[in-house]
C-alpha positions in Angstrom: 151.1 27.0 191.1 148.7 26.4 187.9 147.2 30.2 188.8 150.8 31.5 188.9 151.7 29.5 185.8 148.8 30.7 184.2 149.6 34.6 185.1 153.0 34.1 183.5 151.8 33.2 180.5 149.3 36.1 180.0 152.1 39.2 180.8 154.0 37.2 178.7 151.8 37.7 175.9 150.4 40.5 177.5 154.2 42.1 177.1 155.1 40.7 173.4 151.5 42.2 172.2 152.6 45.6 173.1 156.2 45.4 171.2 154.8 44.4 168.3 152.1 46.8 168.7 154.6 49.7 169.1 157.1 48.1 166.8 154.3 48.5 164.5 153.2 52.1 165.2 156.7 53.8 164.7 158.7 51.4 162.2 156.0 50.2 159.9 154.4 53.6 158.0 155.4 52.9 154.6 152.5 49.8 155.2 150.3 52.9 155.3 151.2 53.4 152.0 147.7 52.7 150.6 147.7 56.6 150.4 150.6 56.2 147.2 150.8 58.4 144.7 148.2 60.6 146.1 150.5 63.9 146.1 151.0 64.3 142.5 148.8 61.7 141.0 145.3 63.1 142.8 145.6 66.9 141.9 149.0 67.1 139.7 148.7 70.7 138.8 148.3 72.2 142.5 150.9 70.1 144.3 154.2 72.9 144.7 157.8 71.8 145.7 157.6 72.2 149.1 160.5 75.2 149.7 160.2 77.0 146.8 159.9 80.5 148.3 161.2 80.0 152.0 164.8 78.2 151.5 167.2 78.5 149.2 167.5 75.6 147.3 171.3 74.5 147.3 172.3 73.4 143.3 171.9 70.0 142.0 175.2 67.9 142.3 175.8 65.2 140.0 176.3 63.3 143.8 172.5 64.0 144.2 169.6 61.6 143.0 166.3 63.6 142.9 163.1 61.7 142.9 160.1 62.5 140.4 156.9 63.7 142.4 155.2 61.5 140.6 156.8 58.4 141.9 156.2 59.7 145.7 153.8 59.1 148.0 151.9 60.9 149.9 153.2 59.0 153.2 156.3 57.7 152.3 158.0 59.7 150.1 161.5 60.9 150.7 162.9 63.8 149.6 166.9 64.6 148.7 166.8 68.2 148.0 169.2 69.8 149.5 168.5 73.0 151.3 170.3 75.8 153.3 169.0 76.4 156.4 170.2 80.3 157.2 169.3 82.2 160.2 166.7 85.3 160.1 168.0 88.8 160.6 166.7 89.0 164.2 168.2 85.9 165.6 171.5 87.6 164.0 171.0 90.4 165.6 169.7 89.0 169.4 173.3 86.7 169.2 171.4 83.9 168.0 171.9 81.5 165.0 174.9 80.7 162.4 176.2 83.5 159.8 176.6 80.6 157.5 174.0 78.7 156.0 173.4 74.9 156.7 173.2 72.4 154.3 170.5 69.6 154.8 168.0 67.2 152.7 164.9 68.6 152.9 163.5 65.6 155.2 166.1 66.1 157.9 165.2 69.6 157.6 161.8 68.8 158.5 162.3 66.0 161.0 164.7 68.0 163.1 161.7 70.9 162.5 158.4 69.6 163.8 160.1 66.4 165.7 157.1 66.0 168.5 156.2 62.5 167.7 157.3 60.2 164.8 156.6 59.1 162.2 155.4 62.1 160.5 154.7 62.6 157.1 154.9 67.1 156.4 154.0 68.1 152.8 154.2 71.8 153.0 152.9 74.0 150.3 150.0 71.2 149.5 148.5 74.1 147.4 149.7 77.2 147.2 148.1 80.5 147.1 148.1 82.3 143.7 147.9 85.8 145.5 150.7 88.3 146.1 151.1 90.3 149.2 153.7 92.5 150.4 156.2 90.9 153.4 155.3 93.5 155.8 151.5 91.9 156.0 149.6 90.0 158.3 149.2 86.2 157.7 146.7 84.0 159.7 148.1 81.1 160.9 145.3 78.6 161.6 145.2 74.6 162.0 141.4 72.4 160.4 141.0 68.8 160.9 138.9 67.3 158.3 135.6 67.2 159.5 136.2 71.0 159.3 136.8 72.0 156.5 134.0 74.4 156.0 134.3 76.0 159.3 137.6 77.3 157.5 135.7 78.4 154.5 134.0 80.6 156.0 137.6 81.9 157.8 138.9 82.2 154.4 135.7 84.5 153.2 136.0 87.1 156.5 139.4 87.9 155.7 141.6 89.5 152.9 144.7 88.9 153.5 147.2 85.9 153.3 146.6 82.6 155.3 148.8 79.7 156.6 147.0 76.7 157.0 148.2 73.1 158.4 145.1 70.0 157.7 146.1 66.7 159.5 145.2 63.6 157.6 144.9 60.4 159.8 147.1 57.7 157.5 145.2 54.4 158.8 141.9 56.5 157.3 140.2 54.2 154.7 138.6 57.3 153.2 142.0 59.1 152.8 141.0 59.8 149.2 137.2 61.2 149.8 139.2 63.7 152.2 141.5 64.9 149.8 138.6 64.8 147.2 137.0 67.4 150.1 140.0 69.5 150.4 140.3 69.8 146.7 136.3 70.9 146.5 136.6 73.4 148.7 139.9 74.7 148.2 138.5 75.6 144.3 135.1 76.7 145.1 135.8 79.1 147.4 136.5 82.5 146.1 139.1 83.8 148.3 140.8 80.4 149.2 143.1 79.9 145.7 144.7 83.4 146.0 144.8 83.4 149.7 145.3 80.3 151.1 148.7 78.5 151.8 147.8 74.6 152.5 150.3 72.4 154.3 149.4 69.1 155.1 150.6 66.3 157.8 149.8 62.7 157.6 150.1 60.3 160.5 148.4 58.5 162.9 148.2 60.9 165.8 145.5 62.7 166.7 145.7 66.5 168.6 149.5 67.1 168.0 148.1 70.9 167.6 151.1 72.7 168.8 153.1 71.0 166.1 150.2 71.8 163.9 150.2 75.5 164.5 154.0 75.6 164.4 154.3 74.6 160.4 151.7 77.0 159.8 153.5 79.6 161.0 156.8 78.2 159.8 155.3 78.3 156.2 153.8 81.9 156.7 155.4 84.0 153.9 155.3 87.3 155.9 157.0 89.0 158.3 154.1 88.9 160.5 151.5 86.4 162.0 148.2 85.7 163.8 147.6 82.6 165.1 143.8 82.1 165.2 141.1 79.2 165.7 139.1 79.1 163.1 135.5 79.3 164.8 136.7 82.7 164.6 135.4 84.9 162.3 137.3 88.8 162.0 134.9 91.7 161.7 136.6 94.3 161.0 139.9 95.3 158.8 142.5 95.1 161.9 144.8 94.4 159.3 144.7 98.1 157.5 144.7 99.5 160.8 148.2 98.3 162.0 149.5 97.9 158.4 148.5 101.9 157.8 150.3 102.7 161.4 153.7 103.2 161.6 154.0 103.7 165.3 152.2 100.0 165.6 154.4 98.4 162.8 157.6 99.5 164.2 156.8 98.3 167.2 156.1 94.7 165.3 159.4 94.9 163.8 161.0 95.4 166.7 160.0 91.3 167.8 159.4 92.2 171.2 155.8 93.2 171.0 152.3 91.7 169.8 148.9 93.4 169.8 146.0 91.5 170.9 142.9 91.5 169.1 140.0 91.0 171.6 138.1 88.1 171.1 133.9 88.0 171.8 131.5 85.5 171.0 127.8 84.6 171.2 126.6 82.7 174.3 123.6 81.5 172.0 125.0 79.5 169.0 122.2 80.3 166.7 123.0 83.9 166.7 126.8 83.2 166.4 125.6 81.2 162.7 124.8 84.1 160.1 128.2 86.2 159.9 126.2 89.0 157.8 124.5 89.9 161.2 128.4 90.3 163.5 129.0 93.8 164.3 131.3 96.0 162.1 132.0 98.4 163.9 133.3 98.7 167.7 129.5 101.1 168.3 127.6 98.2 166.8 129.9 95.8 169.3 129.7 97.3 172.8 125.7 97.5 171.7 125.5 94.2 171.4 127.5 93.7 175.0 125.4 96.0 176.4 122.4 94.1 175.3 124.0 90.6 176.2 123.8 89.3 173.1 127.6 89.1 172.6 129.9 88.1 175.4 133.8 88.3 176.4 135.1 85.2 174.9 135.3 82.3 177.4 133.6 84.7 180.3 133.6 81.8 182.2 137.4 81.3 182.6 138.1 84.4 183.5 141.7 83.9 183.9 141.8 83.4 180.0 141.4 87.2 178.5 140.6 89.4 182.0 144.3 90.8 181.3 143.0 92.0 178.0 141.0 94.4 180.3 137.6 94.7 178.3 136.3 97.6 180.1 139.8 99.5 179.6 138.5 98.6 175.9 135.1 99.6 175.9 136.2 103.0 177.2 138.8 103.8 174.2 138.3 105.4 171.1 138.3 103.5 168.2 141.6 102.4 167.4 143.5 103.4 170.2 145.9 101.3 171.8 147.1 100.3 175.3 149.7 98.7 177.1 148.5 95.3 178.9 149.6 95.9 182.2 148.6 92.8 184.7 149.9 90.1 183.0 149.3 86.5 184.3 150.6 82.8 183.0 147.2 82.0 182.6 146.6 84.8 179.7 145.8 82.9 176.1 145.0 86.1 173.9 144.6 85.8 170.4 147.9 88.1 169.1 149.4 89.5 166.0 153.0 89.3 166.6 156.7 88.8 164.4 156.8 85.3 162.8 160.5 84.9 163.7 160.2 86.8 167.0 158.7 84.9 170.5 159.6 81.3 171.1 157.6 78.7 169.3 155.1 75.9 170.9 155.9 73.6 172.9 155.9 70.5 170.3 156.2 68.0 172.8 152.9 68.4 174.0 149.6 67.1 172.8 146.3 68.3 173.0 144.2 71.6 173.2 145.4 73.9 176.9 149.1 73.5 176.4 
């Protein structure tokens, strides 16, 4: 009886440590407010409204009480902007959406959005890029955790045109500061990153959400047309001329039905993979360096992966030609360039890296 007794007692406390444990995870984040002020206080003259170019912003009503950035935080601020949610030409066209546009606070907008696992804090447009580039280009899409930041510097410096980047911030970090101090460094020391770069942040306490990640950088994109792309990546040459300077390939991109796959290599030694002066730039220089075994399909080993990609097909065509991928398999996680608004998004509701 006492050894019964006894093993009530512990599930008992066993059980009301684990409420208050959860109850504590999803309903106390302002707490983590330790991180105040750091939005517009830290870097006041980067920090954009966060739909200035994507939504329309619906006008102020005398009903509406708007909040001074200044008095926001970066985890528990609220926003009451209202805006209209309308629905892009293709899902108009494919049967899809509302003809009218939807009125919603900017929070709700957000929540209902990127809703995988709460509570999330999503500042969008953390800095935004100073550059101007036509609709019809090709924005990267990419996703850096902190202790990456210079990984994606050196993303930033390989290529020229627009990029769409969401950095998670852990919001029980005690050095959220010295990470934002980081972003700031090398978001205005690297050349390209100012004019190029869109930043979106999230801030929570959930690690690997990167399907949600890589969903609000491509909802933020502010072109027609996306490449999602991990940025150990670096690209070597201009694919982005190529297609933007084809019209055969763009209207196919229009169309939201197709996406061209870039094929991805990679160095099975890391120390030749470090100095990007020495990657091939041209497709002669690459199939050398295949030939000689110094660079390999990406992820060989899982051949599954990128076989449908069909290297030798590749090897064999003139530069810039394009084919059709013809054995298709569920397994196939090429690295594409397709409509922003046109295949189905990630699957929020998982977590982690092979989903």
């Amino acid at each position: 009886m006492f050894l019964l007794r006894v093993f009530k007692i512990c599930s008992a406390l066993y059980l009301f440590a684990a409420v208050l444990h959860t109850t504590s995870q999803l309903f106390s984040s302002p707490v983590h407010a330790g991180i105040s002020l750091l939005a517009k206080c830290r870097f006041p003259s980067l920090v954009a409204s966060s739909f200035q170019s994507l939504l329309v912003k619906r006008t102020a009503s005398k009903n509406i009480q708007f909040v001074p950035q200044d008095q926001i935080s970066l985890q528990s601020r609220t926003s009451q902007e209202i805006v209209l949610w309308t629905s892009s030409p293709f899902a108009l066209e494919n049967g899809l959406g509302h003809s009218d546009p939807i009125p919603m606070s900017e929070d709700l907008f957000l929540s209902k959005a990127f809703s995988s696992l709460r509570p999330s804090k999503i500042i969008p447009f953390f800095y935004r890029r100073t550059g101007s580039f036509e609709a019809d280009d090709i924005t990267i899409t990419t996703l850096v955790t902190s202790n990456r930041l210079q990984v994606f510097a050196r993303l930033v410096e390989r290529y020229s045109g627009p990029i769409s980047v969401t950095i998670h911030i852990k919001n029980s970090s005690e050095n959220v500061y010295e990470l934002l101090d980081s972003i700031h460094s090398v978001y205005t020391s690297t050349p390209k990153m100012s004019s190029n770069v869109d930043v979106h942040l999230v801030v929570d306490a959930f690690d690997r959400q990167f399907n949600t990640w890589r969903n609000i950088a491509r909802f933020f994109a502010r072109t027609d047309f996306v490449m999602m792309l991990d940025i150990d990546f670096s690209p070597c040459t201009d694919f982005r001329s190529a297609i933007r300077s084809s019209s055969a390939m763009m209207e196919k991109l229009r169309t939201g039905t197709a996406a061209f796959v870039v094929p991805a290599f990679e160095y099975p030694k890391h120390e030749d993979g470090i100095d990007a002066a020495r990657f091939p730039q041209t497709k002669t220089e690459l199939i050398a360096q295949v030939d000689s075994g110094k660079i390999t399909v990406f992820h060989a080993f899982w051949g599954p992966g990128h076989s449908s990609t069909h290297y030798e097909r590749y090897y064999a065509s003139s530069p810039g030609e394009v084919y059709r991928v013809d054995s298709y398999q569920a397994a196939y996680e090429p690295y594409v360039i397709f409509k922003k608004d046109g295949p189905p998004w990630q699957a929020h509701i998982f977590v982690g890296t092979w989903l």
